[in-house]
PDB file of N, CA, C and O in Angstrom:
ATOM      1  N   UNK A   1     105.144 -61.976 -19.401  1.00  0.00           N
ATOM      2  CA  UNK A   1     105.461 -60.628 -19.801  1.00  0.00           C
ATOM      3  C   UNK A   1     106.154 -59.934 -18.622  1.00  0.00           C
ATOM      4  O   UNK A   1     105.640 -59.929 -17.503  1.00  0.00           O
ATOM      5  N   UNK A   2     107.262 -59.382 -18.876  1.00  0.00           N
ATOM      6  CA  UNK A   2     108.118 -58.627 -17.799  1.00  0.00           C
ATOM      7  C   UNK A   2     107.419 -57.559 -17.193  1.00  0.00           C
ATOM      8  O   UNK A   2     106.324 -57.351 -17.715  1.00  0.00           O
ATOM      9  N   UNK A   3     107.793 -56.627 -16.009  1.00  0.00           N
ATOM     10  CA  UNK A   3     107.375 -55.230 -16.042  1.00  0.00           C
ATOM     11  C   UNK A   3     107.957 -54.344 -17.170  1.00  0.00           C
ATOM     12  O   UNK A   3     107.228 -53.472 -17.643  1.00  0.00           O
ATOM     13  N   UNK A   4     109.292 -54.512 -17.665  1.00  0.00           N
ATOM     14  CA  UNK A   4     109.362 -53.830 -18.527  1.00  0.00           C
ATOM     15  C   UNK A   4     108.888 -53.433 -20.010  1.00  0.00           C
ATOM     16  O   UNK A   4     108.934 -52.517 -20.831  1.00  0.00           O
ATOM     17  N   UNK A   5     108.457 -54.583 -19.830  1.00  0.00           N
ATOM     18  CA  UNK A   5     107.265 -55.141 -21.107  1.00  0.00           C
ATOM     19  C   UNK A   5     105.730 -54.468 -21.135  1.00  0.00           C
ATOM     20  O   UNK A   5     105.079 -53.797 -21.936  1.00  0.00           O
ATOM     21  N   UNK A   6     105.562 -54.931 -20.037  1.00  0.00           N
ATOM     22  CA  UNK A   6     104.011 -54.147 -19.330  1.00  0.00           C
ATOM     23  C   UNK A   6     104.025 -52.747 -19.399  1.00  0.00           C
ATOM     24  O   UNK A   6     103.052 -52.205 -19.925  1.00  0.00           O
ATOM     25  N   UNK A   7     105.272 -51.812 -18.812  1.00  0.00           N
ATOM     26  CA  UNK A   7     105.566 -50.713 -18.715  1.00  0.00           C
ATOM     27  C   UNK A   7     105.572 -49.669 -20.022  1.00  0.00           C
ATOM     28  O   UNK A   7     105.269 -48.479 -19.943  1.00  0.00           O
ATOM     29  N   UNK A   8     105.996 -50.396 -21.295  1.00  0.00           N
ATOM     30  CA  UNK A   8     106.224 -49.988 -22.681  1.00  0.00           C
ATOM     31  C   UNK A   8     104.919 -49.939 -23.051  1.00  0.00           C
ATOM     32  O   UNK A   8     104.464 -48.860 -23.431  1.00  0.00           O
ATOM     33  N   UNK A   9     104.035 -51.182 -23.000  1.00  0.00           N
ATOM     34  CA  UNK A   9     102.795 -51.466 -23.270  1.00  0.00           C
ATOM     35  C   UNK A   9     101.652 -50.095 -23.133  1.00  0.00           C
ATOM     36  O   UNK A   9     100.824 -49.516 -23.837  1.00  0.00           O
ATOM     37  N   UNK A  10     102.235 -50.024 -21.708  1.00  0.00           N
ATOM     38  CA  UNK A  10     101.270 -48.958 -21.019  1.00  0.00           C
ATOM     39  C   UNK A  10     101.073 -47.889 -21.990  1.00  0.00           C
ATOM     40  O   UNK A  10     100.141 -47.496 -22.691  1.00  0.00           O
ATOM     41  N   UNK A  11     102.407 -47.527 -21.757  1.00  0.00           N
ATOM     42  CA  UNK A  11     102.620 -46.118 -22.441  1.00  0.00           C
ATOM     43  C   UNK A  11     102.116 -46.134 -23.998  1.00  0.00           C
ATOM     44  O   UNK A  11     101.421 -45.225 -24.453  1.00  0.00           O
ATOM     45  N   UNK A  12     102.511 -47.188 -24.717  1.00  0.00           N
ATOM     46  CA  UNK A  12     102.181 -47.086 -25.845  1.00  0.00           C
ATOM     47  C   UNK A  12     100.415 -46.957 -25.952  1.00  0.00           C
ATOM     48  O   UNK A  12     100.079 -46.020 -26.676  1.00  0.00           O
ATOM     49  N   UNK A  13      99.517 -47.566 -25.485  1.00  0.00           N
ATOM     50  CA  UNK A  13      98.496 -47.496 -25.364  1.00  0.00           C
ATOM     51  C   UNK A  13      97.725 -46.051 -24.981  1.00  0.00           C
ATOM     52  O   UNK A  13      96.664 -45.576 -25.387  1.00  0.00           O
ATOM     53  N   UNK A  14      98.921 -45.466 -23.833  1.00  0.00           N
ATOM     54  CA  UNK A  14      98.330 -44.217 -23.152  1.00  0.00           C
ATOM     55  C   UNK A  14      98.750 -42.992 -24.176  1.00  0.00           C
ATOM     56  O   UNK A  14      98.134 -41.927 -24.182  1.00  0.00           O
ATOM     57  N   UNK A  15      99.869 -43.267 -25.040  1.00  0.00           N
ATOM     58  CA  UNK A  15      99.769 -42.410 -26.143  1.00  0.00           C
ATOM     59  C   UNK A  15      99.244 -42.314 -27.427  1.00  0.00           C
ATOM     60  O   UNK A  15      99.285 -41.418 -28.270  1.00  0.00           O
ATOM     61  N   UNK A  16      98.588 -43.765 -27.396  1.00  0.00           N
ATOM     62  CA  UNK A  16      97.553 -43.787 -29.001  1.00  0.00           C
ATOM     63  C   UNK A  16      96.329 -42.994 -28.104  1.00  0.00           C
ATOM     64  O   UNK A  16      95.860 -41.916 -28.468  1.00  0.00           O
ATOM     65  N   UNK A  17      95.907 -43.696 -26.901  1.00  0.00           N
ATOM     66  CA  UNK A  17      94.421 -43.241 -26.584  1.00  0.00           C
ATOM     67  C   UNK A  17      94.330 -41.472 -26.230  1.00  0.00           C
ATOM     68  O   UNK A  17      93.392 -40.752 -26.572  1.00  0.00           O
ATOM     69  N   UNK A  18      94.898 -41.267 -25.877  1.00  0.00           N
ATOM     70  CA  UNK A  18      95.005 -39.925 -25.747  1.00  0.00           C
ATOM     71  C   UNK A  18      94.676 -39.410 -27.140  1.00  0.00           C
ATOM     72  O   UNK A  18      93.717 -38.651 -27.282  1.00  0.00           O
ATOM     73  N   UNK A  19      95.598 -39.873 -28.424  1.00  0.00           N
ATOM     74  CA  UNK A  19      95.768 -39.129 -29.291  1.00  0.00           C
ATOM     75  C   UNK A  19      94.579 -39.578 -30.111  1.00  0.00           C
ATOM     76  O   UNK A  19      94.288 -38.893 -31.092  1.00  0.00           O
ATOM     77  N   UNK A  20      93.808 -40.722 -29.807  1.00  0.00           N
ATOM     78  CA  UNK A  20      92.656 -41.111 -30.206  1.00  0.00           C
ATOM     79  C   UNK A  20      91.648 -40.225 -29.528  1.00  0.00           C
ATOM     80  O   UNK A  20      90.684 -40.136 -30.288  1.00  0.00           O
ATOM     81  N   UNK A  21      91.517 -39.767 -28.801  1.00  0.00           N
ATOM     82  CA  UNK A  21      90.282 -39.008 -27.965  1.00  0.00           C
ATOM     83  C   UNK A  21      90.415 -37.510 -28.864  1.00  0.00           C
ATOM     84  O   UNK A  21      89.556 -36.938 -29.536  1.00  0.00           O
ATOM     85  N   UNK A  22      91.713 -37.169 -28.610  1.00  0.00           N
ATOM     86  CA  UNK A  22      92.099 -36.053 -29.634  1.00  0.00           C
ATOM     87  C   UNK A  22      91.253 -35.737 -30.780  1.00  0.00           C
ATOM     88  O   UNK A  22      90.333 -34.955 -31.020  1.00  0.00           O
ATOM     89  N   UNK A  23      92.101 -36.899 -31.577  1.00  0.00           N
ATOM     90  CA  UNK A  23      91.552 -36.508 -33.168  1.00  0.00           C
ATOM     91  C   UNK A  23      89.900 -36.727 -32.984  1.00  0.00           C
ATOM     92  O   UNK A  23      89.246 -35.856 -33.557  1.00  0.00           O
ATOM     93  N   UNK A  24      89.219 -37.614 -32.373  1.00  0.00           N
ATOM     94  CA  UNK A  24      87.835 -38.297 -32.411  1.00  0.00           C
ATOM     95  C   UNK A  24      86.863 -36.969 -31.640  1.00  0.00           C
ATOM     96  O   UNK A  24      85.915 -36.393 -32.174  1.00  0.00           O
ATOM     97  N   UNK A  25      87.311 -36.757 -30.525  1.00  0.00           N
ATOM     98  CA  UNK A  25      86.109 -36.285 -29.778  1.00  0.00           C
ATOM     99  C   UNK A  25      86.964 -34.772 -29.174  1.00  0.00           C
ATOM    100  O   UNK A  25      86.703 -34.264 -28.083  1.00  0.00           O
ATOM    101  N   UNK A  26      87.986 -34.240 -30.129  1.00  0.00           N
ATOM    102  CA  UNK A  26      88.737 -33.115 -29.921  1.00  0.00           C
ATOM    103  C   UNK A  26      89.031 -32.378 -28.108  1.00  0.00           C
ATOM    104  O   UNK A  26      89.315 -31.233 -27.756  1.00  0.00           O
ATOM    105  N   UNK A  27      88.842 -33.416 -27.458  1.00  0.00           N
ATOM    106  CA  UNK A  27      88.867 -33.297 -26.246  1.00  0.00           C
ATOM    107  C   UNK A  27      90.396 -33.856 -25.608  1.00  0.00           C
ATOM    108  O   UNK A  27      91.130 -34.432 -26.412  1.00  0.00           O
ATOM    109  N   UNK A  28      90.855 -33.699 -24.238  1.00  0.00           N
ATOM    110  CA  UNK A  28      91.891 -34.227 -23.632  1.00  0.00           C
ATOM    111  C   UNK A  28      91.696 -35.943 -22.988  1.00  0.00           C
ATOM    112  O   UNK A  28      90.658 -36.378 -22.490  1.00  0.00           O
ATOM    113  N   UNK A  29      92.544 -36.447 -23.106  1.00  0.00           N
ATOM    114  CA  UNK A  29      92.045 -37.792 -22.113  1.00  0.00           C
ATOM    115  C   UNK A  29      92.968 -37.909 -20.796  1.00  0.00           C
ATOM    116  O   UNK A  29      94.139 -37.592 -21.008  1.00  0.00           O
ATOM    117  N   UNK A  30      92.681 -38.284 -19.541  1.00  0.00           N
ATOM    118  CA  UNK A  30      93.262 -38.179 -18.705  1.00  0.00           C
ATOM    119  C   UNK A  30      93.226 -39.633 -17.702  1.00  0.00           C
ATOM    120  O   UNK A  30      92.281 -39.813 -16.935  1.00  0.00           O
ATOM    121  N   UNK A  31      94.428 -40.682 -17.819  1.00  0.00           N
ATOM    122  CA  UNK A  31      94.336 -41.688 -17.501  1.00  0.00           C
ATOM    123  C   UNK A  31      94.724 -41.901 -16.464  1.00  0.00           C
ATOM    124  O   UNK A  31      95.837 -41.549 -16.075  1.00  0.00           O
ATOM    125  N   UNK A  32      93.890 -42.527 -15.784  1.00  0.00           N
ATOM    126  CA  UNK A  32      93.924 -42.601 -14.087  1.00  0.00           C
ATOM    127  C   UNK A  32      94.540 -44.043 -13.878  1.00  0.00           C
ATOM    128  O   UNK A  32      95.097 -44.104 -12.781  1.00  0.00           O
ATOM    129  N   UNK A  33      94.579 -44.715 -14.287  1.00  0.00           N
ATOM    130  CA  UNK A  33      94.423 -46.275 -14.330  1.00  0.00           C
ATOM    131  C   UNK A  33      94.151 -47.561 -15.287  1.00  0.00           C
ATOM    132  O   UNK A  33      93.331 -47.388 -16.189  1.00  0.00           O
ATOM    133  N   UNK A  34      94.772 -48.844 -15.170  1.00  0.00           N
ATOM    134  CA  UNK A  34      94.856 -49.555 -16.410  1.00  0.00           C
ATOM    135  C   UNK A  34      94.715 -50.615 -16.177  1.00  0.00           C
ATOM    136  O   UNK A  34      94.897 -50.961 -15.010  1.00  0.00           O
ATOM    137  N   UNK A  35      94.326 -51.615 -17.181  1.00  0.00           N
ATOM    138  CA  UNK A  35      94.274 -52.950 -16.613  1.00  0.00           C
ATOM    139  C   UNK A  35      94.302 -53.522 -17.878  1.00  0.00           C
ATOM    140  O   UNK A  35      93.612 -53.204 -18.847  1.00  0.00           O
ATOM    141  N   UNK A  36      95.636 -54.888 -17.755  1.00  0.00           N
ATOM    142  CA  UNK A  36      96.051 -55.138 -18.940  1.00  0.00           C
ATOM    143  C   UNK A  36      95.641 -56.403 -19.274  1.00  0.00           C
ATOM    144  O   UNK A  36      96.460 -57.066 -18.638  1.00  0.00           O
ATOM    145  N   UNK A  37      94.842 -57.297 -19.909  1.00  0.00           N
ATOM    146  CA  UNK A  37      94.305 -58.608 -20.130  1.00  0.00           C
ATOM    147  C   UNK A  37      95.353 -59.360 -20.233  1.00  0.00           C
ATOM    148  O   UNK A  37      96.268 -58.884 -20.906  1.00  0.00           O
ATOM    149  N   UNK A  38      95.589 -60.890 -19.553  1.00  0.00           N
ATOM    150  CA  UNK A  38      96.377 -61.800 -20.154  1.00  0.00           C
ATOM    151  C   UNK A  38      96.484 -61.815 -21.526  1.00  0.00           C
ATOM    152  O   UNK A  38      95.470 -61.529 -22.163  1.00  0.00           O
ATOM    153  N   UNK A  39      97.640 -62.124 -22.201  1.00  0.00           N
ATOM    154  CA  UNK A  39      97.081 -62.240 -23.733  1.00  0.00           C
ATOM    155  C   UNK A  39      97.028 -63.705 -24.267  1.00  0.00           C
ATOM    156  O   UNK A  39      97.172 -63.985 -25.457  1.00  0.00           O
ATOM    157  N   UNK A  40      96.786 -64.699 -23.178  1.00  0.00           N
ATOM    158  CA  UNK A  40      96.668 -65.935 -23.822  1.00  0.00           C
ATOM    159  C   UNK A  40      94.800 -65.235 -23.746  1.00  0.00           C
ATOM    160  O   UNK A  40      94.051 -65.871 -24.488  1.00  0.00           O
ATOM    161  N   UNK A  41      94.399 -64.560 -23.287  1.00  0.00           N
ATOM    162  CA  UNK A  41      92.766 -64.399 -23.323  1.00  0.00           C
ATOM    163  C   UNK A  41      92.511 -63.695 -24.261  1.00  0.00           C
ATOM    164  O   UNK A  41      91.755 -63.940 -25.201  1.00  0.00           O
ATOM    165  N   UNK A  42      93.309 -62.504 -24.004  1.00  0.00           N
ATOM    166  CA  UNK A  42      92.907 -61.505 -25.483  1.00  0.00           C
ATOM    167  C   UNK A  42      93.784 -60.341 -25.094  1.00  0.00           C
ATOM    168  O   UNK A  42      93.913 -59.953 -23.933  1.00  0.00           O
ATOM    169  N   UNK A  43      94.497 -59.706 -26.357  1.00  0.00           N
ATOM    170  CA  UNK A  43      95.539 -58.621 -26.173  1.00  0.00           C
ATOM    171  C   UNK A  43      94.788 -57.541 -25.746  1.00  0.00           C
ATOM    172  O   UNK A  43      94.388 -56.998 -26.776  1.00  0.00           O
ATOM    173  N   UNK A  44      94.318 -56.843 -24.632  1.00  0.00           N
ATOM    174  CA  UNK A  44      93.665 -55.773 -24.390  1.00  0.00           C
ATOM    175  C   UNK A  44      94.259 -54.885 -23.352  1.00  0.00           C
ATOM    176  O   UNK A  44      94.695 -55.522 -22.394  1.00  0.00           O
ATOM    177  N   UNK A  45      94.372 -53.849 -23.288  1.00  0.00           N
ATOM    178  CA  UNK A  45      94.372 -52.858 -22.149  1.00  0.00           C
ATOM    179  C   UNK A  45      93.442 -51.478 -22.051  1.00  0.00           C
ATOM    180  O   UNK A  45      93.184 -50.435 -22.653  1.00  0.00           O
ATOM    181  N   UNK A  46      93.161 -52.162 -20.974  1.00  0.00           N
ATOM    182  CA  UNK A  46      91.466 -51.011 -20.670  1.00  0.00           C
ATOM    183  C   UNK A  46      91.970 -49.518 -19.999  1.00  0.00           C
ATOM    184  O   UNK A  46      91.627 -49.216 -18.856  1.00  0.00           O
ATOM    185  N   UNK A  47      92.597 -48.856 -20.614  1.00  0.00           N
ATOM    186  CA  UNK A  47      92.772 -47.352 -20.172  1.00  0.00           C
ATOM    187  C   UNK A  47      91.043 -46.586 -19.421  1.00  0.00           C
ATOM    188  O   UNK A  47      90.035 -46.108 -19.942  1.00  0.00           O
ATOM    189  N   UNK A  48      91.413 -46.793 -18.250  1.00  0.00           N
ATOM    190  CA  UNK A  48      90.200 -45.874 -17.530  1.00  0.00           C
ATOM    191  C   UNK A  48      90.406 -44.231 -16.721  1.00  0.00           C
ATOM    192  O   UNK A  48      91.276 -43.753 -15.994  1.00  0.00           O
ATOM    193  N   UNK A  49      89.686 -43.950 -17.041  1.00  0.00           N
ATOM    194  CA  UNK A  49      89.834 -42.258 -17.000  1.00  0.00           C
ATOM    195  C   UNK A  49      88.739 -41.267 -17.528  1.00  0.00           C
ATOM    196  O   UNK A  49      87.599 -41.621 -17.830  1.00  0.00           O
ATOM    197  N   UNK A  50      89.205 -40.012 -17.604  1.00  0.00           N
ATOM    198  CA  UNK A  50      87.860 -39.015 -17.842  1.00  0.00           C
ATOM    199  C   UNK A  50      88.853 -38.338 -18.944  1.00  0.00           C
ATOM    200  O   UNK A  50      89.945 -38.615 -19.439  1.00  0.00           O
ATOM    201  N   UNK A  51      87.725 -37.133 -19.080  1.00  0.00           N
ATOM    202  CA  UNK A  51      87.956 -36.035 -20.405  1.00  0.00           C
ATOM    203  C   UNK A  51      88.325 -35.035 -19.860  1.00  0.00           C
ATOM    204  O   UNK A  51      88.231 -35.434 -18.699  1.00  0.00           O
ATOM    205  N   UNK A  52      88.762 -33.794 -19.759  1.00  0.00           N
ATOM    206  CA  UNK A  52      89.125 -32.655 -19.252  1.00  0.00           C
ATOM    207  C   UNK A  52      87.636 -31.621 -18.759  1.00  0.00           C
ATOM    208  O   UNK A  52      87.063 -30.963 -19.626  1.00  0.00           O
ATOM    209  N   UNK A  53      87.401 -31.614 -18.052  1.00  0.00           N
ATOM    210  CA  UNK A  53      85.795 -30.560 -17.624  1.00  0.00           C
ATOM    211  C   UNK A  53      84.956 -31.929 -17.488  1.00  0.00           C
ATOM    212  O   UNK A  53      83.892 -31.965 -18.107  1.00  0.00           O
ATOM    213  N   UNK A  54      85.289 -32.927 -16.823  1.00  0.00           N
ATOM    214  CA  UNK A  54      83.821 -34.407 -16.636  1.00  0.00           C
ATOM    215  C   UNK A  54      84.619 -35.297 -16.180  1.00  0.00           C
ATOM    216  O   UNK A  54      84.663 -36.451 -16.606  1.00  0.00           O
ATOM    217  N   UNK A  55      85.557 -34.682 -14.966  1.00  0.00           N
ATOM    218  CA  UNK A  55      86.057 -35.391 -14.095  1.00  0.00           C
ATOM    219  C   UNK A  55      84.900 -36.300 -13.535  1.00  0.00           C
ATOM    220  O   UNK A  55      85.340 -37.414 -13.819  1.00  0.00           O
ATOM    221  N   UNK A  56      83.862 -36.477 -13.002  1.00  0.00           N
ATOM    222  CA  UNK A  56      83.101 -37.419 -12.545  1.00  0.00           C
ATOM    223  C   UNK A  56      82.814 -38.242 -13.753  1.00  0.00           C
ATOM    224  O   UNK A  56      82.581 -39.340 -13.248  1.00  0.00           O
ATOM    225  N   UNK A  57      82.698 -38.370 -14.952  1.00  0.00           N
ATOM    226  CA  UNK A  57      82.176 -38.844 -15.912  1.00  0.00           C
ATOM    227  C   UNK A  57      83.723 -40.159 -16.415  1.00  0.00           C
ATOM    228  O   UNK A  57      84.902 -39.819 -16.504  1.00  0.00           O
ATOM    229  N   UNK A  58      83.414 -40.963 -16.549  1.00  0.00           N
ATOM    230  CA  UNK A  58      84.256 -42.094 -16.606  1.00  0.00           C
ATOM    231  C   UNK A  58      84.296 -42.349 -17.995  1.00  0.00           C
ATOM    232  O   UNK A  58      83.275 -42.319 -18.681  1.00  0.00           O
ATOM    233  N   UNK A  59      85.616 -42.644 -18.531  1.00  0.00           N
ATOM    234  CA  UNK A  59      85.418 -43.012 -19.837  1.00  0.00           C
ATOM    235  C   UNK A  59      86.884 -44.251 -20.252  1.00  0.00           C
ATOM    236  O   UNK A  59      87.940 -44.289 -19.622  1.00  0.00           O
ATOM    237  N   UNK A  60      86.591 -44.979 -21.232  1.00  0.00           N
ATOM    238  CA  UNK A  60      87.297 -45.959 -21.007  1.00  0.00           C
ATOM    239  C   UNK A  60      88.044 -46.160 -22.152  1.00  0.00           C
ATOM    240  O   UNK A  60      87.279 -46.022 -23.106  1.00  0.00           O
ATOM    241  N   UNK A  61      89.238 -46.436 -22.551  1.00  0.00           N
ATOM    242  CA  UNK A  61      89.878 -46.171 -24.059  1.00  0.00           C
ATOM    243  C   UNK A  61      89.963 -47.715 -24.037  1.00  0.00           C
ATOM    244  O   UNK A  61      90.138 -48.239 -22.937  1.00  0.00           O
ATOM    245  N   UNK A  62      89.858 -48.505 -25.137  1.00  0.00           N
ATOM    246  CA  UNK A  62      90.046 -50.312 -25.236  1.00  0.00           C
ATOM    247  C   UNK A  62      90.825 -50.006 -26.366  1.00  0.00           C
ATOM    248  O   UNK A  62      90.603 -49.445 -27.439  1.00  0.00           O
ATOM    249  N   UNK A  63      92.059 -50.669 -25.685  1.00  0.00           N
ATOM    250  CA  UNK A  63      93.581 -50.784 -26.808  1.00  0.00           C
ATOM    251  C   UNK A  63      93.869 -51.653 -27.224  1.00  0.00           C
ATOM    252  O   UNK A  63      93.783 -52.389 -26.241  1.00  0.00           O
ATOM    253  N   UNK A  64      94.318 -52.493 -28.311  1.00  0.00           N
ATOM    254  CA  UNK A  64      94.853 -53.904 -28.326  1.00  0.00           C
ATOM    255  C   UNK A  64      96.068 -53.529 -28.746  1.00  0.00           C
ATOM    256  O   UNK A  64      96.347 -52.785 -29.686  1.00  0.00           O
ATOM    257  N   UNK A  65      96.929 -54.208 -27.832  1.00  0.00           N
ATOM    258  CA  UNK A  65      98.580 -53.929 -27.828  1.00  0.00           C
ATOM    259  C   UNK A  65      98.784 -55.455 -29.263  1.00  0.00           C
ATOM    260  O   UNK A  65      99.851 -55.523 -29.872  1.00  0.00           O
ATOM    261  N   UNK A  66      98.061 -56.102 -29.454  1.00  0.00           N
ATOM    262  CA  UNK A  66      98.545 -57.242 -30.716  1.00  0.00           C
ATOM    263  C   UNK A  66      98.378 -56.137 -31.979  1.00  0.00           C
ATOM    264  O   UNK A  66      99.319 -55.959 -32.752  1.00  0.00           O
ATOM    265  N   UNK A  67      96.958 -55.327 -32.145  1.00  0.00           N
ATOM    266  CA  UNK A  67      97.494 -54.825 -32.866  1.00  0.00           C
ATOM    267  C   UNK A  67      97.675 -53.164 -33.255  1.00  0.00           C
ATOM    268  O   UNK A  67      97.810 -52.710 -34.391  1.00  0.00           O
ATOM    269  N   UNK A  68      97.632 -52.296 -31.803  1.00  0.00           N
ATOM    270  CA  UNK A  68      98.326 -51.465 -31.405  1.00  0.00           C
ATOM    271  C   UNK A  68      97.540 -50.424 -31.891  1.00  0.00           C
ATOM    272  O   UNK A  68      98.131 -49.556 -32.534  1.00  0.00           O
ATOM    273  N   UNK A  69      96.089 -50.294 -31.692  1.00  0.00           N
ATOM    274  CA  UNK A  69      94.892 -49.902 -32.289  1.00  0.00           C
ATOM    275  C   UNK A  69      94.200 -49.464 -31.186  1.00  0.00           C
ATOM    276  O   UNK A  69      94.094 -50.174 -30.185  1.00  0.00           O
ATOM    277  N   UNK A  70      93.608 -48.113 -31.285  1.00  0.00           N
ATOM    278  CA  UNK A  70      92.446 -48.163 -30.122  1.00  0.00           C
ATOM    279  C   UNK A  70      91.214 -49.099 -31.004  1.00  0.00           C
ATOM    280  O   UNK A  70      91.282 -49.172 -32.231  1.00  0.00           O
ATOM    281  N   UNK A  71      90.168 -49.749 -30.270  1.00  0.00           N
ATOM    282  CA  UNK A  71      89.205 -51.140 -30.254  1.00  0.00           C
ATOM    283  C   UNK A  71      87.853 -49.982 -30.553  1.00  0.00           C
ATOM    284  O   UNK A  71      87.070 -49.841 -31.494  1.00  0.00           O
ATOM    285  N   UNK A  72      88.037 -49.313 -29.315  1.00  0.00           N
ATOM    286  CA  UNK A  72      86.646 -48.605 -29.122  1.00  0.00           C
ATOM    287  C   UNK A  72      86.430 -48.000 -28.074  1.00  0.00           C
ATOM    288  O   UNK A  72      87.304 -48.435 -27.323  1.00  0.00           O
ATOM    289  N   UNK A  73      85.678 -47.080 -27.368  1.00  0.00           N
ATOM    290  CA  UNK A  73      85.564 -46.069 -26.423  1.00  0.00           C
ATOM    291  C   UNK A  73      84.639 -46.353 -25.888  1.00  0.00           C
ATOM    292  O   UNK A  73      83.668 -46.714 -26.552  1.00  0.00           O
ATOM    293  N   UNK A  74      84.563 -46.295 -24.218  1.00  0.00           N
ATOM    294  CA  UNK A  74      83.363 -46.695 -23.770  1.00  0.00           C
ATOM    295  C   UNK A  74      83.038 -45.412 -22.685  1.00  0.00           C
ATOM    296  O   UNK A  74      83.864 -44.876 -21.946  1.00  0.00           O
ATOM    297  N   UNK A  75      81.776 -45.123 -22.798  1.00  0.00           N
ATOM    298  CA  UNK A  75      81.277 -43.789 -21.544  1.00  0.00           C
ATOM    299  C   UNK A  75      80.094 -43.553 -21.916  1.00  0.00           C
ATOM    300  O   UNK A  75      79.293 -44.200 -22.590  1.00  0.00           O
ATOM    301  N   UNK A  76      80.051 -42.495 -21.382  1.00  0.00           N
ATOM    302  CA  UNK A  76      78.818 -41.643 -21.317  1.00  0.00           C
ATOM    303  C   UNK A  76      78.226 -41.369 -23.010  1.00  0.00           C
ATOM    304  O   UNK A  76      78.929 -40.839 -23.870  1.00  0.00           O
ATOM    305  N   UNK A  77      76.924 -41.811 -23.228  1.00  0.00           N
ATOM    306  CA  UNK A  77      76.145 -41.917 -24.124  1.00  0.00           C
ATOM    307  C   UNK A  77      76.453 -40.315 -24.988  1.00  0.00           C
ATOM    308  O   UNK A  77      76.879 -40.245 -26.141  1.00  0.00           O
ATOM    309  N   UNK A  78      76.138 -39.209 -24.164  1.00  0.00           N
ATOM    310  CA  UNK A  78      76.462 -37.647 -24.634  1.00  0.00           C
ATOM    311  C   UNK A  78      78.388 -37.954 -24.997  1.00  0.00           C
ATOM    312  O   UNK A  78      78.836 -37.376 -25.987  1.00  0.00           O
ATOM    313  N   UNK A  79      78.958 -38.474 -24.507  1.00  0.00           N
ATOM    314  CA  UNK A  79      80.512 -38.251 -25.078  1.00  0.00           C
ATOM    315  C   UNK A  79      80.952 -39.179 -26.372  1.00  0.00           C
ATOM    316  O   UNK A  79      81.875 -38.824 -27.104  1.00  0.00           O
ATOM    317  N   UNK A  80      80.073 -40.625 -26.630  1.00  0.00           N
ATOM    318  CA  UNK A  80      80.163 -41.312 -27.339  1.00  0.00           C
ATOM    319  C   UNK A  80      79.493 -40.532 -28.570  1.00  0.00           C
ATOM    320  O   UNK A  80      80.002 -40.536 -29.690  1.00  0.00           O
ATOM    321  N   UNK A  81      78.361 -39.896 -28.273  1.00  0.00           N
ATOM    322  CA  UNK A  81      77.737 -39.231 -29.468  1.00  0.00           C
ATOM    323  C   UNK A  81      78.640 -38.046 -30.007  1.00  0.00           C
ATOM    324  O   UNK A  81      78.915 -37.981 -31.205  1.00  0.00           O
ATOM    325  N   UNK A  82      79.025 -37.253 -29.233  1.00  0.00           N
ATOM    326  CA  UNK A  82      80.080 -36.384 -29.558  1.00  0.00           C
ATOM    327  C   UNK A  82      81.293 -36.583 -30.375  1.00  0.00           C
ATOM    328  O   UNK A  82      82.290 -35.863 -30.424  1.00  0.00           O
ATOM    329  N   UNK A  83      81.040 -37.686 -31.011  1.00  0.00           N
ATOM    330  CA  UNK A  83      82.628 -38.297 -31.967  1.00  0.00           C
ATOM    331  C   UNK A  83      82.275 -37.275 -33.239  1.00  0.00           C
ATOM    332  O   UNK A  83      81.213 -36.993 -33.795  1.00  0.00           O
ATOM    333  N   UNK A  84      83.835 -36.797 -33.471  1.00  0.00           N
ATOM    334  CA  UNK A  84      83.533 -35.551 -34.802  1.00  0.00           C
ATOM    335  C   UNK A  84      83.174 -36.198 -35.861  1.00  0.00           C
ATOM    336  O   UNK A  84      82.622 -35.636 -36.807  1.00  0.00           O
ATOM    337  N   UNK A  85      83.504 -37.731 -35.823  1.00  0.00           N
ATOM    338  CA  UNK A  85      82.870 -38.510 -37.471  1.00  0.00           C
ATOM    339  C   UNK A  85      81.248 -38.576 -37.338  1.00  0.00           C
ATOM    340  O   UNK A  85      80.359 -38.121 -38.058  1.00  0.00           O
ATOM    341  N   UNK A  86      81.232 -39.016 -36.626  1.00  0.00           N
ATOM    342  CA  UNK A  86      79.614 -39.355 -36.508  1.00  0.00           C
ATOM    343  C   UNK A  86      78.528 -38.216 -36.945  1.00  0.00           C
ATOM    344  O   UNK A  86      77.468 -38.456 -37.524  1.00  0.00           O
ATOM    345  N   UNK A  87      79.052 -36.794 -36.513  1.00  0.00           N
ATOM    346  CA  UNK A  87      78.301 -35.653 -36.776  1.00  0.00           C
ATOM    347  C   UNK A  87      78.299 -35.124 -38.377  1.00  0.00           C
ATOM    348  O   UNK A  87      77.660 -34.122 -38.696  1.00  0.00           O
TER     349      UNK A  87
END
């Protein structure tokens, strides 16, 4: 995979997850950092970062660029519960 490849990837990921935190937990997401899985292992990119007001609080967006989906959200037990479906 090229950088320019990687680079598209990113973004595409950093604009579903964002817009996934959005609609889900009506909050901002703010991505500090990424890490993109080989995809002979598995199509993943782990968007790591916080919410807007829980800068110390870590939260993790899991993207699969195969099929261009946020996976699932990983953090703090109080932010996971906070999903507007769940309530």
């Amino acid at each position: 995979m090229s950088g320019a490849e990687k680079k598209e990837l990113v973004e595409e990921a950093k604009t579903a997850g964002k817009q996934f935190i959005q609609d889900h937990y009506d909050t901002e997401f703010i991505c500090t950092d990424y890490e993109i899985v080989d995809p002979s292992v598995q199509s993943t990119i782990y968007l790591n970062g916080y919410v807007t007001g829980h800068e110390k609080e870590k939260i993790t967006v899991v993207y699969s660029y195969h099929t261009h989906q946020v996976r699932t959200v990983i953090g703090p037990d109080w932010f996971i519960e906070s999903e507007k479906d769940k309530q």
